[in-house]
C-alpha positions in Angstrom: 5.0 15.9 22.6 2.6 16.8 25.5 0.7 13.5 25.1 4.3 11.3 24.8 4.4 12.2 28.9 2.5 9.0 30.8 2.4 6.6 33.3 4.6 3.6 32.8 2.6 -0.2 32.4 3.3 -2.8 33.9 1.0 -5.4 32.1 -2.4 -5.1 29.7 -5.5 -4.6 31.6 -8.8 -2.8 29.6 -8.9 0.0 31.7 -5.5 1.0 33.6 -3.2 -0.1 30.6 -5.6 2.4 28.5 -4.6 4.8 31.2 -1.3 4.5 31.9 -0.1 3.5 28.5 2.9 1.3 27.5 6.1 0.9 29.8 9.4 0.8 27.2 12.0 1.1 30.1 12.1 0.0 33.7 13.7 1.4 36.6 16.7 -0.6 37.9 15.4 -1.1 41.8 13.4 -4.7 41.5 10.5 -3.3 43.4 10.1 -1.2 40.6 10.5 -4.1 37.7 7.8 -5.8 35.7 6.1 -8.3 37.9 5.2 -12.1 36.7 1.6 -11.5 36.2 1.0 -15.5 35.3 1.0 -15.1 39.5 -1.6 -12.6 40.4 -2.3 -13.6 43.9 1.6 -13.3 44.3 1.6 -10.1 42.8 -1.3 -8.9 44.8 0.3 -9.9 48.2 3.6 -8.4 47.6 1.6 -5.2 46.4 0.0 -5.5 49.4 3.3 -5.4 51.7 4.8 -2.7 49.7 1.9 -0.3 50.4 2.1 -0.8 53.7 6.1 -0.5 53.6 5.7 2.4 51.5 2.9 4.3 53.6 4.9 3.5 57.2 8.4 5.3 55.5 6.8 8.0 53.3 7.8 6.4 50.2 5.5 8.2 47.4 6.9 6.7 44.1 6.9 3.1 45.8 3.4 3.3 46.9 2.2 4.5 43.9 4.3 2.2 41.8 2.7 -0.6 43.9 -1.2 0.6 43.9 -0.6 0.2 40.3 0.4 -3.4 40.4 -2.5 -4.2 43.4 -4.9 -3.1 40.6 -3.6 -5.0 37.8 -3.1 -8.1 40.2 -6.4 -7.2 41.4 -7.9 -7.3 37.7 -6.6 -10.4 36.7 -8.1 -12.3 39.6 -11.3 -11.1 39.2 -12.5 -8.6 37.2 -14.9 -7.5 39.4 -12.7 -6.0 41.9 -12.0 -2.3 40.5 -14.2 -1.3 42.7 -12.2 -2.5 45.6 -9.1 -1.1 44.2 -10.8 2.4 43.7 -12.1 2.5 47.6 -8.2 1.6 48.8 -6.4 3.9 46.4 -9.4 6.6 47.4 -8.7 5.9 51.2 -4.3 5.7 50.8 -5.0 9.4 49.1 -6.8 10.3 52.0 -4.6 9.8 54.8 -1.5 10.1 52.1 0.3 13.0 54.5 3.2 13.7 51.5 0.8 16.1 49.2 3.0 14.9 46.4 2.0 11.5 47.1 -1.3 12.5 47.6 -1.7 14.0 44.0 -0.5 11.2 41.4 -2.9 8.8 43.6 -6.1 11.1 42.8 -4.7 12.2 39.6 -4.9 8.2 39.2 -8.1 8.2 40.2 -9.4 10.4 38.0 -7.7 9.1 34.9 -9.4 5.6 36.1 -12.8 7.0 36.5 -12.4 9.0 32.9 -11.9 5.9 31.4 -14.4 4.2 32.9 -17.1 6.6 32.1 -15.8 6.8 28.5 -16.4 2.9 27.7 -20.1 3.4 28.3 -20.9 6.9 28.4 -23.5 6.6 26.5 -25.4 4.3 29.1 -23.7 7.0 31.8 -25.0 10.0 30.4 -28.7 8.4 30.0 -29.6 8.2 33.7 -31.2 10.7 35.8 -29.7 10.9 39.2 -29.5 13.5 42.3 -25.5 14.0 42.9 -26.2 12.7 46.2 -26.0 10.1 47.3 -23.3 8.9 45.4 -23.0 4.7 45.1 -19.8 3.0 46.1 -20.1 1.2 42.6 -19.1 3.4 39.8 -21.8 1.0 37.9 -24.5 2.7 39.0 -23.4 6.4 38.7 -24.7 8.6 36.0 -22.8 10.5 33.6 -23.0 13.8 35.4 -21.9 11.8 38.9 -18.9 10.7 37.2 -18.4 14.0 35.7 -18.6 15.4 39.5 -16.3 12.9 41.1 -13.9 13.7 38.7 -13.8 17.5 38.7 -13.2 16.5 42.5 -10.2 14.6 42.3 -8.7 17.1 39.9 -9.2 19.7 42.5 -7.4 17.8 45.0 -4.5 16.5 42.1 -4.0 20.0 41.6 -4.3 21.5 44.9 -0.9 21.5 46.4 0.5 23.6 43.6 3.9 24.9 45.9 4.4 21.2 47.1 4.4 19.7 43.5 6.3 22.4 42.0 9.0 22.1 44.4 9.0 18.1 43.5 11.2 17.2 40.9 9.4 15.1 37.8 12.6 13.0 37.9 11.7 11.9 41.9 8.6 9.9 40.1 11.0 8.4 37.7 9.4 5.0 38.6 6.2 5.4 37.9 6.3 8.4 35.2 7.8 8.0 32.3 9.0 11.7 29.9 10.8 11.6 27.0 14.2 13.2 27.0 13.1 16.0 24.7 10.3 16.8 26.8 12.3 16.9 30.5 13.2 20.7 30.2 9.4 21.3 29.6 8.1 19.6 32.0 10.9 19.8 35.1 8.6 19.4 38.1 4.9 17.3 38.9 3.1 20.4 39.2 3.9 20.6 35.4 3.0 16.9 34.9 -0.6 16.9 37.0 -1.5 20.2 35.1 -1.0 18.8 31.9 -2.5 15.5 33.1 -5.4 17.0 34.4 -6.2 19.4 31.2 -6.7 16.5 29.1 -8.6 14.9 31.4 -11.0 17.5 31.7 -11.4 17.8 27.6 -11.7 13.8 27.9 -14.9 13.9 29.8 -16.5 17.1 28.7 -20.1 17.3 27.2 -20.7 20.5 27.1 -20.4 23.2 23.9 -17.7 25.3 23.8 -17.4 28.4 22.6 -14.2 30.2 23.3 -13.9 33.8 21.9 -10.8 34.2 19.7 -9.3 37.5 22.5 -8.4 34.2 24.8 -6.0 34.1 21.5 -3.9 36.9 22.7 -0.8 37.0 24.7 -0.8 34.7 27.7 -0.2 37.8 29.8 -3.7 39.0 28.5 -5.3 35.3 29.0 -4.4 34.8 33.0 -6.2 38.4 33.6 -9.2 37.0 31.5 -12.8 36.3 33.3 -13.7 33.1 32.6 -17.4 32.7 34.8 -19.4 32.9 31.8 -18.0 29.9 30.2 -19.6 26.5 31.0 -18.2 24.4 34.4 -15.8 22.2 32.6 -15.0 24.7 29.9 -14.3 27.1 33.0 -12.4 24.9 34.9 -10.0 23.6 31.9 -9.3 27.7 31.5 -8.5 28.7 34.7 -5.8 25.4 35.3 -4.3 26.5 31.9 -4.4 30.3 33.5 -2.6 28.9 36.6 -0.1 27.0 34.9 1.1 29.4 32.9 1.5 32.0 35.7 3.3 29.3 37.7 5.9 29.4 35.9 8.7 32.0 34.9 8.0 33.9 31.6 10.6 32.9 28.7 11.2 29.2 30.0 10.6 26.0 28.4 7.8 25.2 31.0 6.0 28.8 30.2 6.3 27.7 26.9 5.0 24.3 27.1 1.9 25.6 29.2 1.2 28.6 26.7 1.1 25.8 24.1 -1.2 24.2 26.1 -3.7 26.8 25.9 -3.6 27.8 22.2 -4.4 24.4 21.8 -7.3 24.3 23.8 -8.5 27.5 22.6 -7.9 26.8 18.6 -9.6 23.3 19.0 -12.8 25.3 20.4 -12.9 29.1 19.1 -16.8 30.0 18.5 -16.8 32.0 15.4 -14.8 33.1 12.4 -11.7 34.9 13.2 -12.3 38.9 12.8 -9.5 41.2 11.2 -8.7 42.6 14.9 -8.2 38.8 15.9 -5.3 37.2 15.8 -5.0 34.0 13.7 -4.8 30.4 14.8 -1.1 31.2 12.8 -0.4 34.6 14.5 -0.7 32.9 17.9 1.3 30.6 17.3 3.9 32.3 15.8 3.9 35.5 18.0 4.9 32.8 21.3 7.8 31.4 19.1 9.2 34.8 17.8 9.0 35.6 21.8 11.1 32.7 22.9 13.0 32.3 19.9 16.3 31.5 21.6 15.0 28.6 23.7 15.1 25.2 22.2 11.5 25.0 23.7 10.1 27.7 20.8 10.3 24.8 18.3 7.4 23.2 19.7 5.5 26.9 18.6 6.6 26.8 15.6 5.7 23.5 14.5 2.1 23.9 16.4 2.2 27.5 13.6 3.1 24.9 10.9 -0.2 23.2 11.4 -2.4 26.2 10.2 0.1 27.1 6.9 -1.5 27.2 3.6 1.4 25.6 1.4 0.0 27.0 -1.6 0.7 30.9 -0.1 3.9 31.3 -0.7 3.4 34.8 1.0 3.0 33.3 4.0 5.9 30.4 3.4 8.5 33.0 2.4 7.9 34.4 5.7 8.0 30.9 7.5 11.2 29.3 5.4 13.7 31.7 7.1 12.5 31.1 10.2 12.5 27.4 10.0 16.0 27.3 8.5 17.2 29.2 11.1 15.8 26.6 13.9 16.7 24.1 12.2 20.7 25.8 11.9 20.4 26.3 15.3 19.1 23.0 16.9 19.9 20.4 14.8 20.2 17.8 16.8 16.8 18.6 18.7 13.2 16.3 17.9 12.0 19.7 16.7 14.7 20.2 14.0 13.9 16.6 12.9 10.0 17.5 12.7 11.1 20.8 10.7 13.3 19.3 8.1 9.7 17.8 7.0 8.1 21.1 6.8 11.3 22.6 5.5 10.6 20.3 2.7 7.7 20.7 1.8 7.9 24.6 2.0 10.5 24.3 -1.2 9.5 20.9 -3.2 9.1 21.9 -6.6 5.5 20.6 -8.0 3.2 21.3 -11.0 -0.8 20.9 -10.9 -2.8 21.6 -14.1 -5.9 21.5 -15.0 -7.9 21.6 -18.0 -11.6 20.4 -19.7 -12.9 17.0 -20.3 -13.7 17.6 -23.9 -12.5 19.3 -26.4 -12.9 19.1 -30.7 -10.2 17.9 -33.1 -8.7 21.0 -35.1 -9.3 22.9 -32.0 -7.0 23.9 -28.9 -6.9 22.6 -25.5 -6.8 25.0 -22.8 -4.4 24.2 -20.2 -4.0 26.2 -16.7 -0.8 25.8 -15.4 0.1 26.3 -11.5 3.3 26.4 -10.6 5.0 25.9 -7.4 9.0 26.3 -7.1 10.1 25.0 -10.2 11.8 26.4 -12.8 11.6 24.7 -15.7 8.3 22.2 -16.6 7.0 20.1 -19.7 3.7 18.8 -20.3 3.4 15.4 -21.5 0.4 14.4 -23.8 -0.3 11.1 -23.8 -3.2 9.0 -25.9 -4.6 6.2 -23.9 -6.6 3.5 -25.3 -10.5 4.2 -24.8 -11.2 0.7 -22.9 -8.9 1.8 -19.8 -10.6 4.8 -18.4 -12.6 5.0 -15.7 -15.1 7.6 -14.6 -13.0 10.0 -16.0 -10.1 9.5 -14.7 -6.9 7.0 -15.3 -4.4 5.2 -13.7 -2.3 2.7 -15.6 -2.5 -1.0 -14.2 -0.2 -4.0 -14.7 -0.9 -5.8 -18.0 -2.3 -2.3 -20.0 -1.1 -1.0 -22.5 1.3 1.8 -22.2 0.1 5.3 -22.9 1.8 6.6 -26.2 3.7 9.9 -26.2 2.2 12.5 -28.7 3.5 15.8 -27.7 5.3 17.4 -25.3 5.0 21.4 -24.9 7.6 23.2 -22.6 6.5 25.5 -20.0 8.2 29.4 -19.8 11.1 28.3 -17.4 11.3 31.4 -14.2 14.2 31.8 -12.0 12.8 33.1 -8.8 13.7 32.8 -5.4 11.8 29.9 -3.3 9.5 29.8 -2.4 7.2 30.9 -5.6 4.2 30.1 -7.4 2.7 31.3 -10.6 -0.4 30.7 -12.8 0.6 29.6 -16.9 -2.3 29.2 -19.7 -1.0 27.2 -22.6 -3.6 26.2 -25.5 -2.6 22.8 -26.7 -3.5 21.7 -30.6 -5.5 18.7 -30.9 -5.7 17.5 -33.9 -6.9 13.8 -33.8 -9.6 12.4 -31.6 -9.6 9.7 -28.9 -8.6 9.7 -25.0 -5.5 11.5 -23.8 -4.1 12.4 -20.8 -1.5 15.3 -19.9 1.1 14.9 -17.3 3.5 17.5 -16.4 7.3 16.8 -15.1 9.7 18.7 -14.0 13.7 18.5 -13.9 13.1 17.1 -10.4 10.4 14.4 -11.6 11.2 13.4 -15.1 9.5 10.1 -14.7 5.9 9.4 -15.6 4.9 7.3 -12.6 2.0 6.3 -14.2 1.7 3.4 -11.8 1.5 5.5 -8.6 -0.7 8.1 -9.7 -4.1 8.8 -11.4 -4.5 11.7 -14.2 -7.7 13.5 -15.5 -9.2 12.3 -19.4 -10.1 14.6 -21.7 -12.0 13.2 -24.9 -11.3 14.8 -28.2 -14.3 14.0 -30.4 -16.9 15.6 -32.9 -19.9 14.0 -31.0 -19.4 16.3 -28.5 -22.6 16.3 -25.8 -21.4 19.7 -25.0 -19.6 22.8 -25.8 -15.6 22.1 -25.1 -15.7 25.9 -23.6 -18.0 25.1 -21.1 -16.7 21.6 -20.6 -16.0 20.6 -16.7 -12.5 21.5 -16.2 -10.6 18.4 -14.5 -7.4 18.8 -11.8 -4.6 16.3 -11.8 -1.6 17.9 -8.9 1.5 16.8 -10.0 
């Protein structure tokens, strides 16, 4: 969800539409609609005019709306020219007096000069410059001048932090574009530059990060964190994160939203294995949804905690199914229920996976491990293929072949537990006639063989055996 909120597009241009994204809906004003761009110069002029209109009567979502076309005008008359564009946007910013206004044009900036430095880092990163002086053509910077200009910008984007949270998200509606789901999340630009500016920084970052799992806990614990010994970038992405969440009011979708945030950061980047003392990738997750339960917001936790779920503990899935259910009950007609019914799903889909050795003798027994997941009743289907339609040990039936013939089927000990379950079955098979065969296992749920779809293990009953069947390689086919 966090990366659904973006600029709107007006037209594709190699750097700003990778920056701004896609527009899907316009606003209704016309100097806000999609511009002819088979007319740049037009464009360009008219851009011109509204920047001046939109500087002389304080008109922040105008002037930003039209630096955005004066670039892509700009672009498609020559494609030399960014650097132009950069140096006005860079001085409107400057003598921008509305800090609002002032913010989405840096944060603009410093989206544009990510990107930049991304499509040839690798050349950036190479040279060897003093920070100062720094060119007027970004073509000549080196990676850490880039890196410097744009830690600067986000300083400035993010600066007026009681201006932009006073300023509704909704007063940008022109130029930024959020998802309905996402609005009580993200209600003011403060919200919107300090998620803006988090990824930016991860976007452009070198260094090595190694995040102890304690920044894990609470967020209440986090904000009181020291964060000096962590390198610049690392450093700077922690303490926005810090800030954020502190801007806003505890149990809120925003506080939620921002907490998210920084488990995110902090999972993508822990430094070592998780102790015993630590809380889990899982745990953090979870505790921030159990602590905002009741907020439609929580979902977003709980689905972020759904990311770091073994499906084959169903320890750990009985404690997650009530709590999806009840989410689900509770917000059905939310994104997030949508998203759950998936996990929901998957948390009680019945399903068989066996395993068992690739060879084994006739008169002898085929040992079979069985694990079950949620079903109650299972068969085991053995099958004989013909010997010319293997391959590498493993087959899957193709139009044209032969059909696998049915020589036995062995039922399973049928359980009635609650969902979600597993167990673990042995069965010892008799084989009593060599050649290829394959076992499939099916469940009331999945009666069909689809042996189209998927591929199943061989196991080759023969007298020339090259080694003992009880020390055979045992094979895995999940149902």
């Amino acid at each position: 969800m966090m990366r659904n909120i973006c600029y709107k597009v007006l037209a594709t241009m190699a750097v700003i539409a990778a920056i701004l994204k896609t527009v899907t809906a316009y606003a209704a004003d016309s100097d806000f609609d999609r511009p002819d761009f088979a007319y740049p110069k037009t464009i360009a002029k008219k851009s011109l005019a509204q920047l001046d209109a939109a500087s002389k009567n304080g008109n922040g979502q105008l002037l930003v709306r039209a630096l955005i076309n004066y670039a892509l005008a700009q672009n498609a008359i020559n494609t030399d020219s960014l650097n132009v564009v950069l140096n006005q946007a860079s001085h409107l910013a400057s003598k921008e007096t509305n800090p609002a206004t002032a913010s989405m044009i840096n944060l603009l900036l410093a989206q544009t000069y990510s990107q930049l430095y991304k499509a040839n880092k690798w050349n950036y990163d190479r040279r060897e410059l003093p920070d100062e002086p720094l060119s007027q053509d970004y073509r000549l910077w080196s990676g850490q001048q880039f890196r410097n200009k744009i830690t600067s910008l986000i300083d400035k984007a993010t600066n007026p932090a009681d201006e932009l949270s006073k300023t509704p998200l909704e007063s940008f509606k022109g130029v930024i574009e959020i998802p309905a789901s996402a609005k009580d999340s993200y209600p003011t630009l403060f919200d919107f530059v300090m998620l803006r500016s988090v990824l930016i920084l991860q976007y452009i970052s070198t260094e090595r990060r190694e995040i102890p799992a304690t920044f894990l806990n609470t967020a209440d614990e986090f904000i009181k964190s020291d964060f000096k010994f962590q390198p610049e970038i690392t450093r700077r992405t922690l303490t926005l994160l810090a800030n954020w969440i502190a801007a806003n009011k505890p149990h809120s979708a925003p506080y939620v939203a921002a907490d998210i945030a920084r488990l995110e950061f902090v999972c993508n980047h822990l430094s070592y294995s998780i102790g015993k003392r630590d809380l889990t990738q899982y745990d953090a997750f979870m505790q921030l949804y159990n602590e905002n339960k009741d907020l439609k917001a929580s979902g977003n936790a709980l689905l972020k905690a759904c990311d770091f779920v073994d499906y084959n503990d169903t320890g750990i899935c009985a404690i997650l199914l009530p709590e999806v259910k009840n989410y689900i009950r509770t917000y059905s007609s939310s994104s997030q229920a949508r998203c759950l019914k998936n996990i929901y799903n998957r948390i009680i889909q019945p399903r068989i996976s066996v395993s068992y050795p690739q060879t084994v003798s006739p008169g002898s027994r085929l040992q079979v491990t069985v694990e079950n997941f949620n079903s109650a009743d299972y068969r085991l289907r053995i099958y004989k293929i013909d010997a010319n339609i293997r391959n590498s040990g493993y087959y899957k039936h193709k139009k044209g072949q032969k059909t696998p013939v049915l020589v036995r089927t062995v039922n399973g000990t049928p359980r009635n537990s609650k969902i979600p379950f597993s167990y673990t079955d042995t069965i010892n098979i008799p084989m009593n006639h060599a050649g290829w065969y394959i076992i499939v296992p099916v469940t009331s749920a999945s009666e069909a063989s689809d042996f189209a779809n998927n591929s199943y293990p061989v196991t080759y009953c023969t007298n020339l055996m090259t080694m003992s069947a009880a020390y055979a390689p045992t094979q895995r086919h999940p149902d």
